[in-house]
C-alpha positions in Angstrom: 63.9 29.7 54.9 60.8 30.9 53.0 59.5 29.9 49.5 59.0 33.3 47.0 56.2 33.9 45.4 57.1 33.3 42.0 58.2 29.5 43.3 54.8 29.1 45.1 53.0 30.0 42.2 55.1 27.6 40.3 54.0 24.6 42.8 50.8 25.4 42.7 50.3 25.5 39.3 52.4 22.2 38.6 50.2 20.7 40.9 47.0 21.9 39.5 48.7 19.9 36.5 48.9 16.9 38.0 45.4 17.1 39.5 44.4 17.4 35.8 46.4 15.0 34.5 44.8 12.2 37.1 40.9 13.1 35.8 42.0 12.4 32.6 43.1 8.8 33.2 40.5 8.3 35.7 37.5 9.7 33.1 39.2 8.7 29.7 38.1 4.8 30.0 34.5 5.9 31.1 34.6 8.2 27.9 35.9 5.3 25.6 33.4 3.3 27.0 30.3 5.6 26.4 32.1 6.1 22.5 32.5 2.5 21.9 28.8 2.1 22.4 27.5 1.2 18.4 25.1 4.1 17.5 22.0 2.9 15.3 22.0 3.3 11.5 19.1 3.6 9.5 18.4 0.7 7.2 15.3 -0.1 4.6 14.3 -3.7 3.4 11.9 -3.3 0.5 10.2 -6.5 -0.8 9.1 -7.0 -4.1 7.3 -9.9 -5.9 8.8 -11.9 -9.5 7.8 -8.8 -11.4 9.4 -6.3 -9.4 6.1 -4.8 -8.3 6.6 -3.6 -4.5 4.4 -6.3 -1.9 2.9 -4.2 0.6 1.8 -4.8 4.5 4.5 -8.3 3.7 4.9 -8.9 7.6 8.9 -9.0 8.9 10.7 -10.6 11.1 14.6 -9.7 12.4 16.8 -12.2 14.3 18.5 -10.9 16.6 14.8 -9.1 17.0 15.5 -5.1 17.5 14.0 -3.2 19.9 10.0 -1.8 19.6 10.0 -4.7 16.6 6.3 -6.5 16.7 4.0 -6.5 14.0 6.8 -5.2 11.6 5.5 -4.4 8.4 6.1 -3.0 4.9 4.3 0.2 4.2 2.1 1.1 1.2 5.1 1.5 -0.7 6.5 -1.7 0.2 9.4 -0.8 2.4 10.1 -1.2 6.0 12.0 1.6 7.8 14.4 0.2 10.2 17.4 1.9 12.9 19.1 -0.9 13.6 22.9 -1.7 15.1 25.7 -2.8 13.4 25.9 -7.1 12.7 24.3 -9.8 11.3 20.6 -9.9 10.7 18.4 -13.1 9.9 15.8 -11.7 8.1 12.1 -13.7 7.9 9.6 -12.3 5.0 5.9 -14.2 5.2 2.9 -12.9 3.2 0.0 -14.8 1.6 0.5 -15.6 -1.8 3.9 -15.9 -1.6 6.7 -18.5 -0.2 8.6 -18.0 2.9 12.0 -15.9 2.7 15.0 -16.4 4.9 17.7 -14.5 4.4 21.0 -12.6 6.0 21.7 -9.0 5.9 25.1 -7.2 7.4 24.0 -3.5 8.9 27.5 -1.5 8.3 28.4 2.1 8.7 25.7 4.3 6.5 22.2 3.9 5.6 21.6 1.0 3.5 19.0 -0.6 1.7 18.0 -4.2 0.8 16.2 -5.4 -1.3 14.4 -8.9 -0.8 12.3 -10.6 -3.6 9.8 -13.0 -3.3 9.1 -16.7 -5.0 5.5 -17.5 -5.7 3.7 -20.0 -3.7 2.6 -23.6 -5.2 -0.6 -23.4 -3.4 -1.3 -19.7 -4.7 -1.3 -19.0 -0.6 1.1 -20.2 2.2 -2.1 -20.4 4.0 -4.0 -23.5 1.8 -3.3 -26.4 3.4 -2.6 -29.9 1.7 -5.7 -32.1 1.9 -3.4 -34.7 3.5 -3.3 -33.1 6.5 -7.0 -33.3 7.0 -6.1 -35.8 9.7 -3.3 -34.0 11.3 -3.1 -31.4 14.2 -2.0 -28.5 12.4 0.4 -26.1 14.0 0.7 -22.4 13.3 2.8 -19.2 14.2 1.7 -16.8 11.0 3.9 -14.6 10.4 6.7 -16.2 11.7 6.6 -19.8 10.6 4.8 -22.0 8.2 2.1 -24.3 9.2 3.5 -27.5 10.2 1.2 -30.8 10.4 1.9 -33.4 13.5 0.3 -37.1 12.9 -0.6 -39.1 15.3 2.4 -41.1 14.5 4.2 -38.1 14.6 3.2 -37.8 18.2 3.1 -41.1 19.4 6.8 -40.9 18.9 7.7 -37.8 21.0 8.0 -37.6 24.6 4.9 -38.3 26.6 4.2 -36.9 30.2 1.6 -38.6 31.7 -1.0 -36.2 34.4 -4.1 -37.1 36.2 -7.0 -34.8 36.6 -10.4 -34.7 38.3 -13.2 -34.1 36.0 -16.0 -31.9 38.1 -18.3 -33.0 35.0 -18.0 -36.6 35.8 -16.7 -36.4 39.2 -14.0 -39.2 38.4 -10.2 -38.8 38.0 -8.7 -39.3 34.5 -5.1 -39.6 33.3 -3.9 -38.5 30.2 -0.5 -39.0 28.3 0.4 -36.6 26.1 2.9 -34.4 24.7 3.9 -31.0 26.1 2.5 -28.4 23.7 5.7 -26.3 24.6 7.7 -28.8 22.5 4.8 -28.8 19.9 5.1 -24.8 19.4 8.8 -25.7 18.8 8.2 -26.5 15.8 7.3 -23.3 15.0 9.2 -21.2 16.3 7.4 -20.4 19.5 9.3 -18.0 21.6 9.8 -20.6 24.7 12.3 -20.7 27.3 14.8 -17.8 27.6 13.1 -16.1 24.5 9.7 -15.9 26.1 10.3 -11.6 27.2 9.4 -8.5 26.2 6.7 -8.3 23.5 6.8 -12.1 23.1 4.9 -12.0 26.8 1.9 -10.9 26.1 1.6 -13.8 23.5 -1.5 -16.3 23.5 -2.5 -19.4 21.6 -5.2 -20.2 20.6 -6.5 -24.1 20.2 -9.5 -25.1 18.3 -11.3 -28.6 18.0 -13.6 -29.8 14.4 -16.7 -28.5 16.2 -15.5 -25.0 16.2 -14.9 -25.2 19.8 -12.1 -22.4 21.0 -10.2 -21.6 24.0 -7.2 -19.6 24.7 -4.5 -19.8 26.9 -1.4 -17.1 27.2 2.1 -18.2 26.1 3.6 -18.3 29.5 1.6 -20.6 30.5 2.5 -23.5 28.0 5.7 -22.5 29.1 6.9 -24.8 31.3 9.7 -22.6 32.8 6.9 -19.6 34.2 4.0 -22.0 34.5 3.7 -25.1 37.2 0.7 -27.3 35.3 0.8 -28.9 32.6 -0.9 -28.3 29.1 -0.2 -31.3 27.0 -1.7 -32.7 23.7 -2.7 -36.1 24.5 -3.5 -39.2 22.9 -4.4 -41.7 25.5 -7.2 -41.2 28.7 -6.7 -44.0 31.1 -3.7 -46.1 28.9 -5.7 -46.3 26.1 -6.1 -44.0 23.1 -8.4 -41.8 23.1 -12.1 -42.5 21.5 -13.7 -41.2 18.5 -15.5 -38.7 20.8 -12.3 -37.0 21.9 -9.7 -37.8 19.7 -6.8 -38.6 18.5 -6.0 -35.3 20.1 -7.1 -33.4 22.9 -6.0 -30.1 25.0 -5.4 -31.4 28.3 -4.9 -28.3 31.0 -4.4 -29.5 34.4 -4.1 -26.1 36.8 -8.0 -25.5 35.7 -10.2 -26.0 38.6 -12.8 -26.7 36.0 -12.3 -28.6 32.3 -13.7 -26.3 30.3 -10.3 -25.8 28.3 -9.2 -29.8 27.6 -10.7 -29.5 23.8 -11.5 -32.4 22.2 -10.6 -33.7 18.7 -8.3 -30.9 18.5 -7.4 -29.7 15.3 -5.3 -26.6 14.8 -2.8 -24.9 17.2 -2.2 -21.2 16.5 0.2 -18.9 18.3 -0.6 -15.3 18.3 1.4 -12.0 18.7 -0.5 -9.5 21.0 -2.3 -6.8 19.0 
């Protein structure tokens, strides 16, 4: 028996159908997928002082930090210019002059803009520090964080990890307890751990004794999760504390073939972004 034309054109077109009808399912979740994808909106944060007056080059931070977001700044105008995604934002103002800020924004369908106003500082700058730290180790993470003084008390009762290193100056072998200064920059803020990517790699810190005396050393490798030494803030050489000469804090590096980077009577700790 033979098919006609008319019903092999039939078949062939319901089964052209069908073909179709199979891409769709097979492509529609793939097309869902690509739409559900949150597209950016543009979003401003202005930040004024009491008076209203716009506070220019006010330096901002974003938590959950969006992409191509270090050394965010207000402009001349005193606004910042953001595309972010829709959610929650935890939003960190710091500028001399002026206290911290800390506040939450919600990024929602349509440009938005908020505005943030800052308190006046005690001190007249976030920057002064009180004279009773004199004494202290003073840590620092400018923008992102406000200085935060560590006594010797303060460290005695952290935890201590205790290292041994050879001294090519002296040719004798010292040990040192200390504290990590990984859990020091925590304090901070320090982006440590999981949060030490991206821009936050090409971080350094920079530690400085009362002489003046400076070294530097990159953030990944306080880090005890990228780094294998040790770079601890100690108080004690040999299970005593340390001497007037070196203390009561010292940078203790131990991967360093020579000692040029253990800095006695340490005074500030400062953590900064790459330029």
């Amino acid at each position: 028996m033979t098919v006609s034309h008319s019903r092999r054109y039939a078949l062939a077109m319901r089964t052209k159908r069908w073909a179709l009808a199979i891409l769709c399912v097979c492509f529609n979740p793939l097309t869902n997928a690509f739409a559900q994808q949150p597209a950016t909106l543009p979003v401003v944060i202005t930040v004024s002082d009491p008076t209203g007056a716009r506070v220019r080059n006010a330096n901002v931070r974003l938590v959950p930090a969006p992409k191509d977001s270090a050394n965010l700044q207000t402009n001349e105008a005193g606004s910042l210019w953001l595309n972010l995604q829709p959610g929650g934002y935890a939003v960190f103002v710091l500028t001399p002059g002026f206290k911290k800020s800390a506040t939450h924004i919600e990024v929602h369908a349509g440009s938005q803009t908020f505005p943030i106003m800052l308190e006046i500082a005690p001190t007249g700058s976030p920057m002064v520090l009180p004279v009773e730290w004199k004494n202290d180790l003073i840590l620092m993470n400018y923008p992102y964080h406000l200085p935060e003084a560590v006594s010797l008390s303060d460290l005695k009762a952290m935890p201590h990890v205790t290292v041994t290193i050879h001294n090519t100056h002296s040719n004798a072998d010292e040990t040192y307890a200390g504290v990590r200064l990984a859990d020091l920059l925590g304090k901070v803020a320090a982006p440590l751990g999981k949060d030490l990517r991206g821009d936050a790699m090409a971080d350094y810190v920079i530690a400085t004794g009362s002489d003046g005396y400076k070294v530097v050393l990159a953030l990944s490798e306080v880090d005890p999760a990228f780094h294998p030494g040790e770079v601890l803030v100690a108080d004690t050489k040999d299970g005593k504390p340390l001497d007037a000469h070196s203390g009561p804090f010292q940078l203790v590096v131990t991967e360093d073939k020579r000692p040029a980077r253990c800095v006695r009577n340490l005074t500030t700790i400062e953590l900064k972004p790459a330029e």
